[in-house]
N, C-alpha and C positions, 0 to 999 in steps of 0.2 A: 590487588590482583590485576593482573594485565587485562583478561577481560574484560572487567568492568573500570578500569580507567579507558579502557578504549570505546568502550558506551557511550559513558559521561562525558569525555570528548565529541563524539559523534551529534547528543545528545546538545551540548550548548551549540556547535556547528550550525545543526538543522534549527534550532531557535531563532540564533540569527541571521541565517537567511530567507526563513518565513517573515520576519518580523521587516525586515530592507525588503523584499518583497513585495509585502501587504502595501506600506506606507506608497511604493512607487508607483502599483498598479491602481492603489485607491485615489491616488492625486489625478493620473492620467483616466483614471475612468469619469472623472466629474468634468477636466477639461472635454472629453470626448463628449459627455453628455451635453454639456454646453456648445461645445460645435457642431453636433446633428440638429440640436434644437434653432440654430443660428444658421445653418446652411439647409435646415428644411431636409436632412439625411434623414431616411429611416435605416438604410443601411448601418451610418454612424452609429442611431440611436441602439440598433439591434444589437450592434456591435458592442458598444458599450455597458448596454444588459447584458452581454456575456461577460465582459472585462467584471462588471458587477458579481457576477458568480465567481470569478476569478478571487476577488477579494473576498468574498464570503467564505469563498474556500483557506484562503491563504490564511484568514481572521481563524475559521474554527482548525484549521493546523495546529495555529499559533496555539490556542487554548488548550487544544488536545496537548501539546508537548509539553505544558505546565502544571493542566491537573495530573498530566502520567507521571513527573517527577515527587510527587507529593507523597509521603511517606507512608510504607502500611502500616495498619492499624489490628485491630482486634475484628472486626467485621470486612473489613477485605486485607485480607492476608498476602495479599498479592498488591497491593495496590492500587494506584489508580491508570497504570499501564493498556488496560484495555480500551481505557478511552479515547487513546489511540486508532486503535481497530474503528470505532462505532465511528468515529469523523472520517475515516476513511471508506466506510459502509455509506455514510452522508453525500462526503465528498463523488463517491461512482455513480448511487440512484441520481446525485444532483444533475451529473452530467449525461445521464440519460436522459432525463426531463426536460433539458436543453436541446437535446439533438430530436427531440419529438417537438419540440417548438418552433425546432427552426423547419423541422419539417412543414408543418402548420401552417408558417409565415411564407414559405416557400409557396407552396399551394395559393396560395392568393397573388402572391407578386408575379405566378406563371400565366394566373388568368387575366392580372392588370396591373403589368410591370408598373410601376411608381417613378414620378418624375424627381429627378435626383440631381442636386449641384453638384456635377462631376467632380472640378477641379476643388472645391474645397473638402471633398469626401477624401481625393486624392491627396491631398495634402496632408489630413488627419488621421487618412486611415495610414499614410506611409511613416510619419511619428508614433504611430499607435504599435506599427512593426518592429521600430528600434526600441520602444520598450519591454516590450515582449522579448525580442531579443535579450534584453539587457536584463532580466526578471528571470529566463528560462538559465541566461549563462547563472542569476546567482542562486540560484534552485538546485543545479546542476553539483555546487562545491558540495552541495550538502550532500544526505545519504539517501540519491532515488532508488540506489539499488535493491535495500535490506528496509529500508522505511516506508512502506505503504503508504503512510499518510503524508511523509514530504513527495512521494513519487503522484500519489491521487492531485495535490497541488500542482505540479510537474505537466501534468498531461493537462491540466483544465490552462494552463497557460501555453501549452503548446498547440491544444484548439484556438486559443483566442489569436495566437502566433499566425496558423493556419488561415483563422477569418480575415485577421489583417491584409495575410494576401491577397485573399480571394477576392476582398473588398477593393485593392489597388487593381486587382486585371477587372476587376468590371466597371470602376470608375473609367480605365483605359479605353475599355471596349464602347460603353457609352458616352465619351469625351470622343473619340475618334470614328466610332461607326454606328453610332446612334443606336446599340443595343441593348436596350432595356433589360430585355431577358436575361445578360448575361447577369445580374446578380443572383437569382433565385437560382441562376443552376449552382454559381459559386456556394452559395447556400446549401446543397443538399448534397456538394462535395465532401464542405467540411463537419456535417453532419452526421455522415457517414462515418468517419472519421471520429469523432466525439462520441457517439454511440457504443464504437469498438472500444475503446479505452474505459467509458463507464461501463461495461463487461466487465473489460477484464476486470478494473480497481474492486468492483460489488463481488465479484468471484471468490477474486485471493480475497480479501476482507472478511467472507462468510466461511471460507474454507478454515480460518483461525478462530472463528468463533464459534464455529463447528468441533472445534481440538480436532482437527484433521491432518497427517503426518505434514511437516514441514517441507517445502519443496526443495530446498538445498541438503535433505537430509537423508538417505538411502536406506532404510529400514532392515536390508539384508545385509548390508554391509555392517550396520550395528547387532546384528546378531551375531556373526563372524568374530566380533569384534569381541562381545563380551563372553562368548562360546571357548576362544582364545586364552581368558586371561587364565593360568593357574589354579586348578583349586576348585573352578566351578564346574557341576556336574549336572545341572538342566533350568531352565528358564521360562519362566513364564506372566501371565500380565503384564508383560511388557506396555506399554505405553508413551508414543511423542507426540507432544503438539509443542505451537509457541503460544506464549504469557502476552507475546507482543512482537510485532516488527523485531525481525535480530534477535530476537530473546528466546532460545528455544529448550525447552525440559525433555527432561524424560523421566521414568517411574518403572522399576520392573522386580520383578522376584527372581532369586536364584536360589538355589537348592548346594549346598555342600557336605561334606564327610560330617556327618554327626560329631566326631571329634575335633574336629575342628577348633583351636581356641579362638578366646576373643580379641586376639593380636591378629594373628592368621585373618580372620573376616574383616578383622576393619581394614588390610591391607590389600586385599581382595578390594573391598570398594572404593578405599584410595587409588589402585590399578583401574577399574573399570572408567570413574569418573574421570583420570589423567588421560585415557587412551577415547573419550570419546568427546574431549575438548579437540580433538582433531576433526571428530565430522560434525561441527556447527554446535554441538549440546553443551551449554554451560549451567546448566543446571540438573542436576543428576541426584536422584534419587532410588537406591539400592535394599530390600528387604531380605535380610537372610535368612533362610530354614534350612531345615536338616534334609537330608535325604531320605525322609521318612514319614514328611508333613505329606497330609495331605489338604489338595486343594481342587476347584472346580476350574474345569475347562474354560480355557482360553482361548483366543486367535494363535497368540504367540504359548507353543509348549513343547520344551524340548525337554526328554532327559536320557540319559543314555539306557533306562530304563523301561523307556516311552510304552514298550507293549504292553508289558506287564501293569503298567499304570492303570486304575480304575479312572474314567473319565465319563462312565452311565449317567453320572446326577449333572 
């Protein structure tokens, strides 16, 4: 199936750029660590505590995208896809914890900016920028769009991209005009900045582990849709969430002509399933009753009957 060869594509893509990633950021974060230690940087060293989370994160991406590949079984039926979501939940708090540390650190460096080897902080932090560059470009091949957890890596690298700079105009500013302070503001710059991105990543993250409607997914336009196909005469428990990044289901009853055969219904949910691979759902799950079942009140309940319909219990 073309959807799921296009996963499974997707899927080794975002692998191997976590994994070229991880190795690049994790080698440069120990050089970094070793040249704050060596140029007496706290800057460096702060910086490099974040590159440090960078790699953490890149590391549990990595993991996440290998247990989610692992096959289902009898006790998770679904498999292990959600572990996806939960390193992505990791990856957001992580990088709120971060931008309350750098807050932290800031607070102190405002009351007694820190003496700083300019030109080697400059030099380190401006190599620390072209790998971050070269880490976000190969982050970027992969899928930030529809992948939570390659995009939560994404952003923890384009914070540390951010700090890079910040860290070059305040080595400038105190190489050239002896000002201390300028680190701790650059600090609470890109703080700022890191804070909103661990938002959003914990948001979307909890909104999926919620089974909360998918956001590329229009919920009236899927009623239209399956309201549409031939044959069906009212709808209800309706339900979409995603399984995972990309991966999005749906579950609904519909109601038909009593006589109805069982060629007729299975064609019916061959129709529905084909016509709602067009808004994001490739997993589709269809229950058929008579026009005559009864059932308990829903969000979603259409039927061309609707008033006469008992919905008291």
């Amino acid at each position: 199936m073309a959807g799921e060869h296009n996963h499974n594509h997707a899927h080794t893509a975002n692998k191997k750029v976590l994994l070229l990633s991880f190795v690049v950021i994790t080698v440069y974060m120990i050089i970094e660590a070793f040249g704050g230690w060596m140029t007496n940087s706290l800057a460096l060293l702060s910086d490099a505590g974040h590159m440090l989370s960078d790699s953490i994160s890149l590391g549990v991406g990595l993991l996440a995208l290998i247990f989610g590949a692992k096959s289902a079984n009898y006790t998770k039926t679904y498999g292990y896809k959600r572990f996806e979501i939960l390193a992505a939940v990791f990856n957001g708090v992580t990088l709120i914890l971060i931008a309350g540390y750098i807050f932290y650190e800031a607070i102190g460096r405002f009351q007694h900016p820190p003496e700083v080897a300019s030109s080697g902080m400059l030099i380190i932090a401006s190599i620390g920028l072209l790998i971050n560059i070269l880490v976000a470009w190969l982050l970027m091949r992969g899928d930030t769009h529809e992948n939570l957890n390659v995009r939560a890596a994404f952003l923890h690298v384009i914070g540390d991209l951010l700090g890079s700079v910040g860290a070059i105009i305040a080595a400038l500013l105190i190489m050239f005009f002896d000002l201390g302070i300028a680190d701790p503001i650059a600090s609470v710059i890109v703080a700022v900045l890191v804070l909103v991105s661990g938002y959003r990543v914990t948001q979307e993250s909890v909104h999926i582990l919620m089974e909360g409607t998918p956001a590329n997914v229009n919920v009236n336009e899927v009623i239209s849709t399956i309201q549409s196909v031939e044959g069906v005469e009212g709808l209800h428990d309706l339900h979409v969430w995603s399984i995972t990044s990309g991966q999005n289901a749906l579950s609904c009853h519909i109601t038909v002509d009593g006589q109805m055969t069982i060629q007729q219904s299975t064609f019916i949910q061959e129709r529905i399933a084909h016509e709602l691979e067009h808004q994001n759902i490739n997993h589709v799950t269809v229950q058929i009753e008579s026009n005559t079942t009864q059932h308990d009140a829903s969000i979603i309940c259409t039927h061309k009957e609707e008033v006469a319909h008992n919905h008291s219990h």
